[in-house]
N, C-alpha and C positions, 0 to 999 in steps of 0.2 A: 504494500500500500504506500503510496506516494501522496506527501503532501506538496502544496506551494508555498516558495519561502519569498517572501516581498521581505522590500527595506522602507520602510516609514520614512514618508518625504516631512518636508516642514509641517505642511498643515494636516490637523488630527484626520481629516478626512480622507486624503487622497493619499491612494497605494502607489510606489511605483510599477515599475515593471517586476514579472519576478525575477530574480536573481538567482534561485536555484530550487532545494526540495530536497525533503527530510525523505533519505531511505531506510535508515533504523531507529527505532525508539526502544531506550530502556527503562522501564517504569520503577526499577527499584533504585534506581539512582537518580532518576526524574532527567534524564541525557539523551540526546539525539546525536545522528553522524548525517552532516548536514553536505551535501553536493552542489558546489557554488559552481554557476553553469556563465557567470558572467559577475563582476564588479568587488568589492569586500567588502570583508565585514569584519570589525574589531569588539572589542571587548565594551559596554559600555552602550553599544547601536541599540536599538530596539526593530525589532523582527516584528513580522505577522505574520502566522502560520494558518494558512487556510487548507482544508480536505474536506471531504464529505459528510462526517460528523465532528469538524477539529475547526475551529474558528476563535485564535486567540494573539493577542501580542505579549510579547516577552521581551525584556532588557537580556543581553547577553550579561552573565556574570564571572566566564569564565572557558574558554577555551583551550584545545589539545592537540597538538595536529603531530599524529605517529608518538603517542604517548608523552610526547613533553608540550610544559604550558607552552600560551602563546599567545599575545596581543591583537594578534591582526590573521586574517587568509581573504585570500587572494585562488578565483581562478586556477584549477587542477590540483 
């Protein structure tokens, strides 16, 4: 199951484009492995995640990319 991952522009209204989509979710650690298909995203951004029952925004608090932290990704 795949969701869409947009980046929250200025105004609380308007989504941008999406930017990628959540291929795994872990519920017991409340984490996702997210596939950035265009743009980045840092620590700090605020996300919307939308699916077919999943409609929600979220502040990033903390990212990993190949097991160590990490500020920022980027594209691949």
């Amino acid at each position: 199951m795949f969701f869409g991952l947009f980046k929250r522009k200025r105004s609380a209204e308007e989504l941008g484009e999406p930017i990628g989509e959540v291929t795994h979710f872990f519920p017991h650690v409340k984490a996702a492995v997210i596939k950035l298909k265009k743009g980045t995203l840092s620590v700090g951004d605020s996300i919307y995640i939308k699916g077919h029952t999943t409609d929600f925004e979220q502040k990033i608090k903390s990212m990993q990319s190949n097991h160590k932290p990490t500020d920022n990704a980027s594209k691949g």
